[in-house]
N, C-alpha and C positions, 0 to 999 in steps of 0.2 A: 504493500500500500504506500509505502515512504516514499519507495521510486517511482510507482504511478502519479504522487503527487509534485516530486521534482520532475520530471518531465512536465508536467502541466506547466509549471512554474517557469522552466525553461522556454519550451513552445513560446508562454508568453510575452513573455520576455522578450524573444527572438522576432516576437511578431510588432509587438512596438518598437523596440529599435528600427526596423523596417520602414512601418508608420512612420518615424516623425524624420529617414532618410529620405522617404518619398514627398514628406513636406517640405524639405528643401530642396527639392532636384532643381536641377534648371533646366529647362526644354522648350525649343522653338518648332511648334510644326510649321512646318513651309510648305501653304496649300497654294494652288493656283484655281481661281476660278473665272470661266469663260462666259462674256454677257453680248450677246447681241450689239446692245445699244451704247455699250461703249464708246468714247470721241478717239480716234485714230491714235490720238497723242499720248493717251494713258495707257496705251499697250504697253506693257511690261510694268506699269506704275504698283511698287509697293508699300504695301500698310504694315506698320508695327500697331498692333493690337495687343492690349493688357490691362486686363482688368483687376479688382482683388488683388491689388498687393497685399492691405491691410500695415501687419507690422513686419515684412520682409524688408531687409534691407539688397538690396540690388547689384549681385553680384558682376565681379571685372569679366569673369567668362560669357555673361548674357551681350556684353557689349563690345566685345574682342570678335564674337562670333557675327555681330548685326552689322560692325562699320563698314561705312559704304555701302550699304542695300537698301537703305529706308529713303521712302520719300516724305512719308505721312506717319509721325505716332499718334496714338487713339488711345488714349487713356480712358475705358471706359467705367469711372467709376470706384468708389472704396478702394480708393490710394492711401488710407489710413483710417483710424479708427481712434477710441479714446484712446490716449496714454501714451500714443505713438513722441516721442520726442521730435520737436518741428526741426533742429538740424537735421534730422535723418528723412524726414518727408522731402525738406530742401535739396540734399542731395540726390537723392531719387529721383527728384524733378527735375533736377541741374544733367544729371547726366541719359535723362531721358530726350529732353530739347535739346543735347548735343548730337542727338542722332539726328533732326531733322526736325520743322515745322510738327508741332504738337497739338494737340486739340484733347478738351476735358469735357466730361459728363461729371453730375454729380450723383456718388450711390447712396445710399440708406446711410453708412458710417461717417463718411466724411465732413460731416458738421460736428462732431464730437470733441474734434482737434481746435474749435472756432471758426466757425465760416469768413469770418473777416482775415484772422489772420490769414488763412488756405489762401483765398484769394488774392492778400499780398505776396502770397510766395508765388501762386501762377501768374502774377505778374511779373514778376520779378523776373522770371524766367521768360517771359513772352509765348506763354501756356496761353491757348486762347478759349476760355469757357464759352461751352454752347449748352444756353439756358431756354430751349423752347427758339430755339437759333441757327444760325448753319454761317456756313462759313465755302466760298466761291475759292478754289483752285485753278487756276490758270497754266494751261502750258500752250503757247504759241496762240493758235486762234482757238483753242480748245477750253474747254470745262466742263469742270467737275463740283458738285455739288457736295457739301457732307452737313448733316444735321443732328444736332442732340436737343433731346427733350429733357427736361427735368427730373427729380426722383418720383416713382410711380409711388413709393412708400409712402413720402409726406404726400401724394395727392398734388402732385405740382407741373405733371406730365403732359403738354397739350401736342398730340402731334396732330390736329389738325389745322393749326400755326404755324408747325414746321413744315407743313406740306404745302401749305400757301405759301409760301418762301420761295418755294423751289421753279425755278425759270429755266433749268438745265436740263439735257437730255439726260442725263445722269448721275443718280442721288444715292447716297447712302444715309442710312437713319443709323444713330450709334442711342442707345439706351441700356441703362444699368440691367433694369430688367426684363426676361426676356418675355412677360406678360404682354408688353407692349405690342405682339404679335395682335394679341386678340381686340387692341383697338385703334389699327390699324382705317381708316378712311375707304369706302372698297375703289375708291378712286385714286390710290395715294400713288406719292412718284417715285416710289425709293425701288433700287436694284437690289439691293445690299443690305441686310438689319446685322449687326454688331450688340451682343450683349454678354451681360458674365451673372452675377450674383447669385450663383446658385453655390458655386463651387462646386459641379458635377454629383452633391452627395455629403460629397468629401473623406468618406467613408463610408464603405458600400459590399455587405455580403454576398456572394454569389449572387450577383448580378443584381440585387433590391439596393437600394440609398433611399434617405429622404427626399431629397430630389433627382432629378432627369439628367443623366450623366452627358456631358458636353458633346459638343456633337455639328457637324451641319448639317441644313434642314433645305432640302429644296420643298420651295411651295412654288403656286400658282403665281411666275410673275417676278418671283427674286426670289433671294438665299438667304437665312437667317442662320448667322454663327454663334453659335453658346461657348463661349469657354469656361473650362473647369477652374480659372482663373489662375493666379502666381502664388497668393499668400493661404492662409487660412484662418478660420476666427472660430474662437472659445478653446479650441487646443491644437497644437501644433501638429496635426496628425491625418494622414490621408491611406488612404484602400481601395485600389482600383478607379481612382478620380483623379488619374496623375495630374499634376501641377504644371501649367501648360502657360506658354504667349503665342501669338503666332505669326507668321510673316506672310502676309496676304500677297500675291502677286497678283493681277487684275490681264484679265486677256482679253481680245475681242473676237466674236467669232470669223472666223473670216468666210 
């Protein structure tokens, strides 16, 4: 019975050490996705997407691996939480916008930190929040469209303001959460939905999680990407919900 119960104990052991390696992995999947209606000009255009940091701090190998690839970062969302120390948000910011023009959504967490200060810091950096907003991409006589809604959580989310916005053959909608599917406009103009807060789970038994492990999603009309996000919240530990960012590549069909 002693060694049936050390072996339990070790198993376990063995399986949270695991856990909380797979909570700090670092992994970029590098997807490509092809859109009809894409502007000639954004063929090959790549997005850094990453949501859910939370309180990770942002490792020198996530960004040894990106340099030189990024056209667009997309921060979607819960880049911190309470407690997080605001130098460590700062740098995560600083060497986020070092990759390239940045754009922010705001998630469920990130007023926790003070929304005024947050704000000083994505200024500071020339983070551009998109609050029920979007923001025009230009390359030569071409554009692209990208739009963030507010947090669906406080009830702040209007995307059919973002979608009056939009004058572009080509839009993406970035929102924290990926709810936002279901209120959607049946008219709306986006190619592309961008979302995280789930954390795929984040812990997840043969195949069951809390939530709907990340994923992408063709619908009717455009692509919604869930990620299982970078950080984690309440404990540092993941299962089958590995801890992801991704490097979107954008294609046109030809």
């Amino acid at each position: 019975m002693n060694i049936f119960i050390s072996l339990i104990v070790a198993a376990g052991a063995v399986l949270v050490f695991y856990m909380i390696t797979e909570a700090f992995r670092t992994r970029i999947r590098r997807q490509q996705l092809t859109f009809e209606h894409l502007p000639a000009a954004f063929d090959g255009f790549q997005l850094f997407f990453i949501s859910d940091i939370h309180r990770r701090r942002l490792p020198d190998l996530l960004f040894e691996a990106l340099h030189g690839s990024v056209d667009l970062v997309i921060i979607g969302g819960d880049l911190c939480e309470k407690g997080v120390p605001l130098a460590r948000i700062e740098d995560n910011l600083r060497r986020l916008a070092s990759l390239g023009p940045c754009v922010f959504v705001w998630g469920n967490n990130d007023e926790e930190v003070g929304a005024q200060q947050l704000r000083r810091l994505l200024a500071r950096h020339q983070v551009s929040e998109l609050v029920n907003s979007g923001k025009v991409i230009t390359r030569g006589a071409d554009k692209l469209f990208v739009g963030g809604v507010d947090d669906i959580g406080h009830k702040r989310a209007d995307v059919r303001k973002v979608s009056t916005l939009v004058e572009e053959e080509f839009a993406i909608l970035v929102s924290h959460y990926p709810e936002i599917a279901d209120a959607l406009p049946a008219d709306h103009p986006f190619s592309l939905i961008l979302s995280g807060h789930t954390h795929g789970g984040q812990i997840r038994f043969f195949g069951w999680g809390l939530e709907e492990k990340g994923q992408i999603k063709q619908k009717s009309g455009y692509v919604h990407v869930i990620s299982n996000g970078f950080g984690t919240s309440t404990l540092p530990l993941r299962l089958a919900a590995p801890a992801e960012t991704h490097l979107i590549q954008l294609r046109r069909t030809e």
